[in-house]
PDB file of N, CA, C and O in Angstrom, chain B, residues numbered from 101:
ATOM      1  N   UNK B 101       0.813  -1.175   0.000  1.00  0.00           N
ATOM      2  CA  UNK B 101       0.000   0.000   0.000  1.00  0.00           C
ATOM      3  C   UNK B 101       0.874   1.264   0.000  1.00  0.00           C
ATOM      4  O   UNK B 101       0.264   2.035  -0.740  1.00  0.00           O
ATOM      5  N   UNK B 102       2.069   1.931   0.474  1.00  0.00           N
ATOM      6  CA  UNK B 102       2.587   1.991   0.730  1.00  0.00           C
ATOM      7  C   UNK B 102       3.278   2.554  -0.566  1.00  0.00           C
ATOM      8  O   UNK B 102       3.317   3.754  -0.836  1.00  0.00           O
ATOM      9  N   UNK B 103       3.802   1.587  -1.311  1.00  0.00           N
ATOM     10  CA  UNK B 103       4.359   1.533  -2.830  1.00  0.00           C
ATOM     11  C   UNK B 103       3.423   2.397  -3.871  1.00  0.00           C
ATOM     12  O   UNK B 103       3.584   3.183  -4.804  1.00  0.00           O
ATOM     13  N   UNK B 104       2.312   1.756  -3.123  1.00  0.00           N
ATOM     14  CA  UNK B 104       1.503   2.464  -4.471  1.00  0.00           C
ATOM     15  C   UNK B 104       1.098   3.826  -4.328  1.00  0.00           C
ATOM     16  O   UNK B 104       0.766   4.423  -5.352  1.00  0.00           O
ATOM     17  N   UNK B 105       1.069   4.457  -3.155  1.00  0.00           N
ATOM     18  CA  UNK B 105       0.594   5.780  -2.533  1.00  0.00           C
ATOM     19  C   UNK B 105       2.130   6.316  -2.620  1.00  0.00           C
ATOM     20  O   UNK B 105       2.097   7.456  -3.083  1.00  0.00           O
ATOM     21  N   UNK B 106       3.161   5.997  -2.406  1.00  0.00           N
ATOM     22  CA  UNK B 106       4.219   6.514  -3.300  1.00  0.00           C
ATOM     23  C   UNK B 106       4.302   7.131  -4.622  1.00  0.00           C
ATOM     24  O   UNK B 106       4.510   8.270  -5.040  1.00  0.00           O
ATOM     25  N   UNK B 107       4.066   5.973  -5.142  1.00  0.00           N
ATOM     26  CA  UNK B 107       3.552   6.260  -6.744  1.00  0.00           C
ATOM     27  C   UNK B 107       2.416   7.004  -7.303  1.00  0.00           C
ATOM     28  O   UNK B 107       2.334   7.519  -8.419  1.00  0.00           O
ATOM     29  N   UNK B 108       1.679   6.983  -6.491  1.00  0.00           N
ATOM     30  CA  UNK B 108       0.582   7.872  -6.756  1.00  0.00           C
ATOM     31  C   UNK B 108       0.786   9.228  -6.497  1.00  0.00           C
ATOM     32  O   UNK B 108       0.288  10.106  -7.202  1.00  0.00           O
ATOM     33  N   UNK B 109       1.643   9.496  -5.318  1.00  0.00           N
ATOM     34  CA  UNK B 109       1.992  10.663  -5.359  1.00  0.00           C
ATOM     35  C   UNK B 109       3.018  11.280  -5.796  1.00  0.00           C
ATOM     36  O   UNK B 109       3.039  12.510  -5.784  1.00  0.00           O
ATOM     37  N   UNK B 110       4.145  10.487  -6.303  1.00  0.00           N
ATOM     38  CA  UNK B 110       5.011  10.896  -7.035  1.00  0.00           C
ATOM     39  C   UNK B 110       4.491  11.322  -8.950  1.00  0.00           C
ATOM     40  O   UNK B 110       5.003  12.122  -9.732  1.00  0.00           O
ATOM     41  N   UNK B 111       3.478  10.516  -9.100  1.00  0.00           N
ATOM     42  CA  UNK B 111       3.332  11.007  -9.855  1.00  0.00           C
ATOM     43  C   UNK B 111       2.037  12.289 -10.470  1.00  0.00           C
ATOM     44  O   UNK B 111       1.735  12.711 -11.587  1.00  0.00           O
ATOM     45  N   UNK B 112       1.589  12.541  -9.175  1.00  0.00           N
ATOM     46  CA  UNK B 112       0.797  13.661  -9.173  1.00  0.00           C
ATOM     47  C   UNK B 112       1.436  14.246  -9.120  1.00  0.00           C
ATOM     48  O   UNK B 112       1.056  15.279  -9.672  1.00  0.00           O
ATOM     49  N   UNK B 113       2.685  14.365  -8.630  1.00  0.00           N
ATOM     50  CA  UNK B 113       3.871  15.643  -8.187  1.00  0.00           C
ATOM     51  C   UNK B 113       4.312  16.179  -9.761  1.00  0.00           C
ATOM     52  O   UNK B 113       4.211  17.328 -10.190  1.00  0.00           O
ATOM     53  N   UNK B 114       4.770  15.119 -10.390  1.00  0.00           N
ATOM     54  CA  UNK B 114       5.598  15.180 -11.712  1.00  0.00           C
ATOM     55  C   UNK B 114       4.436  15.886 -12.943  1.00  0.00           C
ATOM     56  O   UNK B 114       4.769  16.792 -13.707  1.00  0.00           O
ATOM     57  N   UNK B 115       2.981  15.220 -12.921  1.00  0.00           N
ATOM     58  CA  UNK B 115       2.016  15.998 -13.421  1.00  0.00           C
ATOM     59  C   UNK B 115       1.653  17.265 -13.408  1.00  0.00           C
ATOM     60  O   UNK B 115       1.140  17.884 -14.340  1.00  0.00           O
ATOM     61  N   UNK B 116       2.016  17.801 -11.958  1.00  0.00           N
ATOM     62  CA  UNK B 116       1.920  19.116 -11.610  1.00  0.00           C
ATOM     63  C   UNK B 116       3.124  20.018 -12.246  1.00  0.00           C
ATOM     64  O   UNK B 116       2.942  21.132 -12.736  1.00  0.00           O
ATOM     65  N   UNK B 117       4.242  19.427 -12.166  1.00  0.00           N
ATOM     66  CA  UNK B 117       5.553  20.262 -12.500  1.00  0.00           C
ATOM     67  C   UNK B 117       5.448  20.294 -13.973  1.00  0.00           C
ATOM     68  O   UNK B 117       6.081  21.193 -14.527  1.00  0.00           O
ATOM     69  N   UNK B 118       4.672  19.366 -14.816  1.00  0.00           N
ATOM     70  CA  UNK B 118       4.809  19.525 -16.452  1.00  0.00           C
ATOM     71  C   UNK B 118       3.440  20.486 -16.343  1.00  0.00           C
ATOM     72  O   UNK B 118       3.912  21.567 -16.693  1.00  0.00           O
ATOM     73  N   UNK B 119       2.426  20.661 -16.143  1.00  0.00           N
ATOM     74  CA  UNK B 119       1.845  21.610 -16.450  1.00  0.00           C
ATOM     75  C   UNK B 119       2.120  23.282 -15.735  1.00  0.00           C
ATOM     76  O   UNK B 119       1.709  24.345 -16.199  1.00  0.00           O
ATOM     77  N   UNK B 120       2.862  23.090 -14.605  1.00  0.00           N
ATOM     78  CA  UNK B 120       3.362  24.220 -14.218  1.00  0.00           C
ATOM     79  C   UNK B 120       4.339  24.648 -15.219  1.00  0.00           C
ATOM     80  O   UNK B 120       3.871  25.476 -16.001  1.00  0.00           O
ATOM     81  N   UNK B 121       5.661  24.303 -15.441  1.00  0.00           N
ATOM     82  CA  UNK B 121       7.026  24.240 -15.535  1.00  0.00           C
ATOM     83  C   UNK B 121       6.467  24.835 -17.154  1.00  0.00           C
ATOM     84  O   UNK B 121       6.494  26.010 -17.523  1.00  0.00           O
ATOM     85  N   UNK B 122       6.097  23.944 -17.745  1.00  0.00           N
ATOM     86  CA  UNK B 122       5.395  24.153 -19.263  1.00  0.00           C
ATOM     87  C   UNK B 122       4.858  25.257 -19.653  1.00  0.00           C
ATOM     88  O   UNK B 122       5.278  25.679 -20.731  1.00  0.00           O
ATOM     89  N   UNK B 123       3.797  26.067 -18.951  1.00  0.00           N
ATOM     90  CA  UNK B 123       3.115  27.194 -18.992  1.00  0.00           C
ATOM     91  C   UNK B 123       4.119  28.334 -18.866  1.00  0.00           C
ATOM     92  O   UNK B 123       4.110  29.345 -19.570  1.00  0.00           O
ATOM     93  N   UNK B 124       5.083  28.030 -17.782  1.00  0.00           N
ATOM     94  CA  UNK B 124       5.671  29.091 -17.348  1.00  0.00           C
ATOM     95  C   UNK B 124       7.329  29.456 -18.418  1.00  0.00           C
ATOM     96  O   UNK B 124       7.900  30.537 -18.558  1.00  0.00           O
ATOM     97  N   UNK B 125       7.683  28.148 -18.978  1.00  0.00           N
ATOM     98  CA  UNK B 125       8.864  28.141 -20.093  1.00  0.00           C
ATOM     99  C   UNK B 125       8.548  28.807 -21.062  1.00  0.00           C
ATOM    100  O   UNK B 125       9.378  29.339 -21.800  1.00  0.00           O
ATOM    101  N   UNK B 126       6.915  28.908 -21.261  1.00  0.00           N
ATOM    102  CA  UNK B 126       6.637  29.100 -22.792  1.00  0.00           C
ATOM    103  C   UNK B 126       6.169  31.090 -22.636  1.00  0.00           C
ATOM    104  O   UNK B 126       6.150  32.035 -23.425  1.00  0.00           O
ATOM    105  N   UNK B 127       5.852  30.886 -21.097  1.00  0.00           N
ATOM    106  CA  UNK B 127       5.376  32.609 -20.795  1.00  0.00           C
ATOM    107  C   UNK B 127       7.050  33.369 -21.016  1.00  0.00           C
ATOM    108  O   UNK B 127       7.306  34.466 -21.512  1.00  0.00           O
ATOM    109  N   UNK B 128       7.924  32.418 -20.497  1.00  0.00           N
ATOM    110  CA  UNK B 128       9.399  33.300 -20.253  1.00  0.00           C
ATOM    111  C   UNK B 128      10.395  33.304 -21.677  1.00  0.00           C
ATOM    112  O   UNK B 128      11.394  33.926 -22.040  1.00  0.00           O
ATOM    113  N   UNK B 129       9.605  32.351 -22.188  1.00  0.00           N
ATOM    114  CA  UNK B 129      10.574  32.764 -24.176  1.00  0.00           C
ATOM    115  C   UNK B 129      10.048  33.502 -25.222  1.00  0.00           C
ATOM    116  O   UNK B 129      10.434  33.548 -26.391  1.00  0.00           O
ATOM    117  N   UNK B 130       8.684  34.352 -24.424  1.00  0.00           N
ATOM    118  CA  UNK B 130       7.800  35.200 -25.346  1.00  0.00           C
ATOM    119  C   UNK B 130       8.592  36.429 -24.779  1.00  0.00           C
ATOM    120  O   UNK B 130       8.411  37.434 -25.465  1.00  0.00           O
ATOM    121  N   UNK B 131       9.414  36.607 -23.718  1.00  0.00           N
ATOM    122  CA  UNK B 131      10.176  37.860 -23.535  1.00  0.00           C
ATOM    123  C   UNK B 131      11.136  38.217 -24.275  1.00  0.00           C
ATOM    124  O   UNK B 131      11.702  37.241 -24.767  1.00  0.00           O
ATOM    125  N   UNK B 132      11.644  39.372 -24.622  1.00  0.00           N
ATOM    126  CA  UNK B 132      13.055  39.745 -25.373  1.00  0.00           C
ATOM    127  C   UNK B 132      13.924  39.240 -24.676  1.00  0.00           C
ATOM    128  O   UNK B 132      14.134  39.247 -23.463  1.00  0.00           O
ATOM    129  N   UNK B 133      14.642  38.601 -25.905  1.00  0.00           N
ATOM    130  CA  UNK B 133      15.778  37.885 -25.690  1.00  0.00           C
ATOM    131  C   UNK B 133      17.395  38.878 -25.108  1.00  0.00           C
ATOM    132  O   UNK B 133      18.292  38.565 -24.325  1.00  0.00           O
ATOM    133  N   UNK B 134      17.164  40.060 -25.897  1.00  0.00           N
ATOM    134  CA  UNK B 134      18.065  41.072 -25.994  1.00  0.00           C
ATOM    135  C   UNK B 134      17.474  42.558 -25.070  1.00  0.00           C
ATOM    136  O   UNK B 134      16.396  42.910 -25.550  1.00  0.00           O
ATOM    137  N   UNK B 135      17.916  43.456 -23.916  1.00  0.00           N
ATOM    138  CA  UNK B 135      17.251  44.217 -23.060  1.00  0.00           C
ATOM    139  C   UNK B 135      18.507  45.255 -23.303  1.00  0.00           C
ATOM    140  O   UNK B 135      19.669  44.897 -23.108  1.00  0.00           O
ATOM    141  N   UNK B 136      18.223  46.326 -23.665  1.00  0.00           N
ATOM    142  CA  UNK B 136      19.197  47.794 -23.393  1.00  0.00           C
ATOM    143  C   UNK B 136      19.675  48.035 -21.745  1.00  0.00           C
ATOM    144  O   UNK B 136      19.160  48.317 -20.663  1.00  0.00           O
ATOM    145  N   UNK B 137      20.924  47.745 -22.290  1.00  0.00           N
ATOM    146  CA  UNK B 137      21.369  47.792 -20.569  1.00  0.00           C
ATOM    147  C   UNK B 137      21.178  49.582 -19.961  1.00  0.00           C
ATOM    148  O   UNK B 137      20.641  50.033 -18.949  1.00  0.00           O
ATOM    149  N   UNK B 138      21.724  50.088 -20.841  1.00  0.00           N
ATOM    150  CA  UNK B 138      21.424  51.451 -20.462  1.00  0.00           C
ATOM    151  C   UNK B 138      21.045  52.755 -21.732  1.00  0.00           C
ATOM    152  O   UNK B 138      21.792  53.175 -22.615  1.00  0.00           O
ATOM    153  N   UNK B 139      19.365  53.231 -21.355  1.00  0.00           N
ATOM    154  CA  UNK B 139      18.359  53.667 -22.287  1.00  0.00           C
ATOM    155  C   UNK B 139      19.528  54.850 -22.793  1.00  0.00           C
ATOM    156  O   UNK B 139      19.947  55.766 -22.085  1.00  0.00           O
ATOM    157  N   UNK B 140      19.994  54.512 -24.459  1.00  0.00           N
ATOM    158  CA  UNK B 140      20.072  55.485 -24.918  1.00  0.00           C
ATOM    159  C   UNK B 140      21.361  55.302 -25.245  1.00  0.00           C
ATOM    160  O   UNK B 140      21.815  56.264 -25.865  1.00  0.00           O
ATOM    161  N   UNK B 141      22.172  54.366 -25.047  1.00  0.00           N
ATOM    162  CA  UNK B 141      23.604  53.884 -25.205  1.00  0.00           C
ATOM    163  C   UNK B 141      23.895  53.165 -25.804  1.00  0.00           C
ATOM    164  O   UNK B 141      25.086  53.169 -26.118  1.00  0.00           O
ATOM    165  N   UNK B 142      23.303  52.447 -26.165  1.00  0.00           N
ATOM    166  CA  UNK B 142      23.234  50.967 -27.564  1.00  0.00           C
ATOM    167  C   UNK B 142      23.855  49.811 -27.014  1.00  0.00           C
ATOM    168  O   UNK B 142      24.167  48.883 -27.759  1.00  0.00           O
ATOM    169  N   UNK B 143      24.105  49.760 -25.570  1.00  0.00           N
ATOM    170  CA  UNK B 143      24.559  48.707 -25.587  1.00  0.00           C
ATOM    171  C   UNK B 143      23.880  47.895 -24.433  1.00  0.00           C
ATOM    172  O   UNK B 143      23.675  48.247 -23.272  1.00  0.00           O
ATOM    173  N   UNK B 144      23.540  46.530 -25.158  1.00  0.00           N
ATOM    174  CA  UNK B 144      22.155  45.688 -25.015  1.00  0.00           C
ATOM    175  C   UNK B 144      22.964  44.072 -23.915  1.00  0.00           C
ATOM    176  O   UNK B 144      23.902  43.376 -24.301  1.00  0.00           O
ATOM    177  N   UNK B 145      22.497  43.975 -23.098  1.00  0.00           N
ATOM    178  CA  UNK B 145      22.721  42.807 -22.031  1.00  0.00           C
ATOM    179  C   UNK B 145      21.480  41.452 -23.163  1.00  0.00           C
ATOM    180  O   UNK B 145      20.659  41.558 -24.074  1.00  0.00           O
ATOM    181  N   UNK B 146      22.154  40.201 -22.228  1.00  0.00           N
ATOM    182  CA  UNK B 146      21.626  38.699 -22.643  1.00  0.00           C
ATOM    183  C   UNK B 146      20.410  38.927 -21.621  1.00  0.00           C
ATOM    184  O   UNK B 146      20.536  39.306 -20.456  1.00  0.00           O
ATOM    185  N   UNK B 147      19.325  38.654 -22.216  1.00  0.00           N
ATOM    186  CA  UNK B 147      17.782  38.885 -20.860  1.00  0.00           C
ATOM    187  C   UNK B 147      17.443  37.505 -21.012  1.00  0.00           C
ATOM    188  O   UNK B 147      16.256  37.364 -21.306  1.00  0.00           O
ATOM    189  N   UNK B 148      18.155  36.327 -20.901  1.00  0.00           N
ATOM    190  CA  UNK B 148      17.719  35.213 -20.490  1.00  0.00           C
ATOM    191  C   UNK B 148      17.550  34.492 -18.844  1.00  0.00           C
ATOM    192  O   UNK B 148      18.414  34.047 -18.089  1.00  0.00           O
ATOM    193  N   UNK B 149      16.064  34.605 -18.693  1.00  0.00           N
ATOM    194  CA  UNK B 149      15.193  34.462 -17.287  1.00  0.00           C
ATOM    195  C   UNK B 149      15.960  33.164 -16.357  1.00  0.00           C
ATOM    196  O   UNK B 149      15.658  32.014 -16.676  1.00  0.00           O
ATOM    197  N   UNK B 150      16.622  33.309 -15.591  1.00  0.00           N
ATOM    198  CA  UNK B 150      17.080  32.537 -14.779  1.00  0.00           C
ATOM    199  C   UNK B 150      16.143  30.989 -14.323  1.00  0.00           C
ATOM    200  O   UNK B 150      16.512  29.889 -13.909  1.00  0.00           O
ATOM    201  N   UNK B 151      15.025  31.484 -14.593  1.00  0.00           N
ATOM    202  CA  UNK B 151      14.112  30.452 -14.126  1.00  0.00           C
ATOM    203  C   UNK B 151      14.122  29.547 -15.495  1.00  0.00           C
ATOM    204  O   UNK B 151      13.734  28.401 -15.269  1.00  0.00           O
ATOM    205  N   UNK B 152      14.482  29.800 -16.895  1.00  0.00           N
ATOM    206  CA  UNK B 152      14.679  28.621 -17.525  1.00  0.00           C
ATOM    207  C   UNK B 152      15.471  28.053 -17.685  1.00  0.00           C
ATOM    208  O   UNK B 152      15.500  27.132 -18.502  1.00  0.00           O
ATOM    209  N   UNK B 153      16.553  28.461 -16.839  1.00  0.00           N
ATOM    210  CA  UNK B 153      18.073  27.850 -16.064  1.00  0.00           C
ATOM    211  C   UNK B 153      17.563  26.628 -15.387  1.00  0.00           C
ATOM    212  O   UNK B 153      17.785  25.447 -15.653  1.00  0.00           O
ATOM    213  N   UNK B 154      17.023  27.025 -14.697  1.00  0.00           N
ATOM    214  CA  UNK B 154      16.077  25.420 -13.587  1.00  0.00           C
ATOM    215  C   UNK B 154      15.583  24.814 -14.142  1.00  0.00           C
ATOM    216  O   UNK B 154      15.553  23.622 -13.836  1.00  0.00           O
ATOM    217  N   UNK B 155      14.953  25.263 -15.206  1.00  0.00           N
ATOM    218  CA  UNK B 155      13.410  24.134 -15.623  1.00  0.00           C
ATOM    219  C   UNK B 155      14.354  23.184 -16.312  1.00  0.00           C
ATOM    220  O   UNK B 155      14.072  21.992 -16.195  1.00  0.00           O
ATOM    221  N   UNK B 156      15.452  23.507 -17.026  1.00  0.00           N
ATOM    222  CA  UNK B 156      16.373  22.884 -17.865  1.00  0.00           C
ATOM    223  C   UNK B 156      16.860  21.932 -17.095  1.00  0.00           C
ATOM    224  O   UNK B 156      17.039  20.760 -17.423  1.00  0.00           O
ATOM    225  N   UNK B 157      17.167  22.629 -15.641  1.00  0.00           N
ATOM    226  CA  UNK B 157      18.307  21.130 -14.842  1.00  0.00           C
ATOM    227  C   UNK B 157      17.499  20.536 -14.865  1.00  0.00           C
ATOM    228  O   UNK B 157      17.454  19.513 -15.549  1.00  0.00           O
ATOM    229  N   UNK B 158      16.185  21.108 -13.841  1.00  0.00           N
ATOM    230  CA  UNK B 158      15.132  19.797 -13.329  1.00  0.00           C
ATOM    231  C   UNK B 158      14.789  18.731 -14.767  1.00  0.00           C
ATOM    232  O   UNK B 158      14.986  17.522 -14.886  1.00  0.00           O
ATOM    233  N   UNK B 159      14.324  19.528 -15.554  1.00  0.00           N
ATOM    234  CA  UNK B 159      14.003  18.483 -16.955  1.00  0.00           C
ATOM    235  C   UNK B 159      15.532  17.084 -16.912  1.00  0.00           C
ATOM    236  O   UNK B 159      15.489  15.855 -16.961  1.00  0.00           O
ATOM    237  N   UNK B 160      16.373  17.790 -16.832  1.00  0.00           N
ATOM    238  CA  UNK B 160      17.756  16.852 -17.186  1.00  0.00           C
ATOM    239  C   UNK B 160      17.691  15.681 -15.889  1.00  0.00           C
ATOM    240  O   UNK B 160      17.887  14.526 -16.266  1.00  0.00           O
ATOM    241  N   UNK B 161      17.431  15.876 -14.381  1.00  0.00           N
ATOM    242  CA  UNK B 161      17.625  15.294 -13.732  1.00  0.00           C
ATOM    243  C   UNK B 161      16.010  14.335 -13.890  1.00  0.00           C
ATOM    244  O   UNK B 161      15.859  13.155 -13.575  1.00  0.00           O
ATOM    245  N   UNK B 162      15.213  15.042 -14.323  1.00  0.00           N
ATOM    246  CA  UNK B 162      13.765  14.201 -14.173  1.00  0.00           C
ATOM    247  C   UNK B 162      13.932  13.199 -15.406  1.00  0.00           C
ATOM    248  O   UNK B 162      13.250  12.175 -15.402  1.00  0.00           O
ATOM    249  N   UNK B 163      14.804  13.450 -16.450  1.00  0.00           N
ATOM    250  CA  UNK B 163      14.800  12.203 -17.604  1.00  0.00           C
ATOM    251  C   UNK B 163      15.838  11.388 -17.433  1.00  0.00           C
ATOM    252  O   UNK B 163      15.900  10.454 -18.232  1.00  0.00           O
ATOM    253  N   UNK B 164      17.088  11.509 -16.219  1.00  0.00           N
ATOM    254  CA  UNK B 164      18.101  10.576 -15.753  1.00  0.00           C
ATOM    255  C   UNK B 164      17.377   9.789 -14.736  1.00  0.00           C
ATOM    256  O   UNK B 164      18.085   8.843 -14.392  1.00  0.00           O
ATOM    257  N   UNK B 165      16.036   9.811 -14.004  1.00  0.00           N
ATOM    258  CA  UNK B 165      15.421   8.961 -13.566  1.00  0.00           C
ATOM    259  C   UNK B 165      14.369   8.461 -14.300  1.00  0.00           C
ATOM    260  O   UNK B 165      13.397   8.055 -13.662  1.00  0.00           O
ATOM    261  N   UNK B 166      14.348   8.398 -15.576  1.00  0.00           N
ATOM    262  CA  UNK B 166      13.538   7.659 -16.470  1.00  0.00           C
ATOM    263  C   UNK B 166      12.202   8.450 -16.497  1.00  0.00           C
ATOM    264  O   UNK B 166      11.515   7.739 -17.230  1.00  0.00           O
ATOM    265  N   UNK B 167      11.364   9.595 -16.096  1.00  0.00           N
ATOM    266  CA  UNK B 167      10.778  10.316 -16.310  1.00  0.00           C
ATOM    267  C   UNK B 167      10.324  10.920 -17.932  1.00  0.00           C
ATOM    268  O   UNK B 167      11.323  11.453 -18.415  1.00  0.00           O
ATOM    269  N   UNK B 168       9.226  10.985 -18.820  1.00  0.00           N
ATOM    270  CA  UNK B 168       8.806  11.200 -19.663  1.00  0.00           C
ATOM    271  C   UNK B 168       8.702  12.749 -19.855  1.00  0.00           C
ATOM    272  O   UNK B 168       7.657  13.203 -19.387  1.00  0.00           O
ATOM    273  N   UNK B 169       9.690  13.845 -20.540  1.00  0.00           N
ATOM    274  CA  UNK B 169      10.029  14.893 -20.742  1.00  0.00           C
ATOM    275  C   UNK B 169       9.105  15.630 -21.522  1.00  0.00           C
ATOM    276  O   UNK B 169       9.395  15.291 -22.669  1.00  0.00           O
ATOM    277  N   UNK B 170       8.100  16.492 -21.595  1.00  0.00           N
ATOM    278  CA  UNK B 170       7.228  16.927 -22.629  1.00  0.00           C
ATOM    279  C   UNK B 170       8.344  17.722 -23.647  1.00  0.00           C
ATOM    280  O   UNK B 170       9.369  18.329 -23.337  1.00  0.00           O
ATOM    281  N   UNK B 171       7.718  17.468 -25.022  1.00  0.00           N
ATOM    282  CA  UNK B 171       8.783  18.153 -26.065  1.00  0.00           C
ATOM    283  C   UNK B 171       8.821  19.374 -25.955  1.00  0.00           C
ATOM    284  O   UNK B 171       9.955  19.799 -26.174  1.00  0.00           O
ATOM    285  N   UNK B 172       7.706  20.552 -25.586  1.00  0.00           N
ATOM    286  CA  UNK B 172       8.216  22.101 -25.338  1.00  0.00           C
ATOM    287  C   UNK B 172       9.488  22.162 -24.512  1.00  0.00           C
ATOM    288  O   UNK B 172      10.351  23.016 -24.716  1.00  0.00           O
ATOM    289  N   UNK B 173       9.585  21.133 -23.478  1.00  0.00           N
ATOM    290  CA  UNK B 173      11.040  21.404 -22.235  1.00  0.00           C
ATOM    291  C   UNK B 173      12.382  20.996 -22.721  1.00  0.00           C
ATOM    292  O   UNK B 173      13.517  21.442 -22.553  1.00  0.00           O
ATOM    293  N   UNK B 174      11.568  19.391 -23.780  1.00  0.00           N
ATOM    294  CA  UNK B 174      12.887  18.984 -24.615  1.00  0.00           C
ATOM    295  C   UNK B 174      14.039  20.267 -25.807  1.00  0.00           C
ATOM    296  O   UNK B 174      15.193  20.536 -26.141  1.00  0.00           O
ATOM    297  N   UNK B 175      12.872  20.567 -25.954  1.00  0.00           N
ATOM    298  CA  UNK B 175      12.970  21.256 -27.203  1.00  0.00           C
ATOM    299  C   UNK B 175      13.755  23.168 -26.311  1.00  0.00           C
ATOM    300  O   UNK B 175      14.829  23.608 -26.721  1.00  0.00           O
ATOM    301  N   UNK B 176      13.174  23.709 -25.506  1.00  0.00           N
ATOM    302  CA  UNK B 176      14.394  24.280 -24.580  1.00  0.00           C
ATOM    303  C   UNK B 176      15.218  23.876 -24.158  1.00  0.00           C
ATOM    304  O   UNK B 176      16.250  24.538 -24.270  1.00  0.00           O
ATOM    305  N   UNK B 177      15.258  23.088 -23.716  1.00  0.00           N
ATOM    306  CA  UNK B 177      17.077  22.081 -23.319  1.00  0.00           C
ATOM    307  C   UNK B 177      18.144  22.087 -24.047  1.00  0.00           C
ATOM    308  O   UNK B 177      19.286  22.538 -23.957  1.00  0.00           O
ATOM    309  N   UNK B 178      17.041  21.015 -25.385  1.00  0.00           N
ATOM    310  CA  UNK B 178      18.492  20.859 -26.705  1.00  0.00           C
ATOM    311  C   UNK B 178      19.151  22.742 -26.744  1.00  0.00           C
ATOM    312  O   UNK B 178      20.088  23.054 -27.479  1.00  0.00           O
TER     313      UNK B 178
END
C-alpha cells in the first residue's frame, strides 16, 4: 500500500511540474531575448530568465530517472 501511494503521489507531483514548468517556459521565451542595458547607449545585455536555467536542470535530472520529458522542455534544453 505503501508503494503504491508513493507512486501515486510521485506522480501527481511530476504531473503538476509539467503543467506548471510548461506554462511558465513558454510565458518566459515570449520575452526579449536582448534588453538595453542602459536607455540610450546601444549597448544591449543577454535577458535570459534565470528560471529557464532550472526548468532545464530539473528536466535533465527528471529524464536521468527515467521520467517522460514533454517536447516544449525537450525542445528548450536541446
Amino acid at each position: 500500500m505503501a508503494k503504491e501511494l508513493t507512486e501515486k503521489y510521485e506522480g501527481n507531483k511530476f504531473q503538476a511540474w509539467i503543467r506548471v514548468k510548461s506554462d511558465e517556459a513558454l510565458r518566459k521565451l515570449r520575452l526579449p531575448i536582448l534588453a538595453e542595458e542602459v536607455k540610450g547607449h546601444g549597448k544591449y545585455k543577454v535577458n535570459f530568465d534565470p528560471t529557464l536555467r532550472v526548468i532545464i536542470r530539473e528536466a535533465k535530472f527528471l529524464d536521468r530517472i527515467g521520467k517522460e520529458i514533454p517536447n516544449t522542455i525537450v525542445n528548450i534544453a536541446l
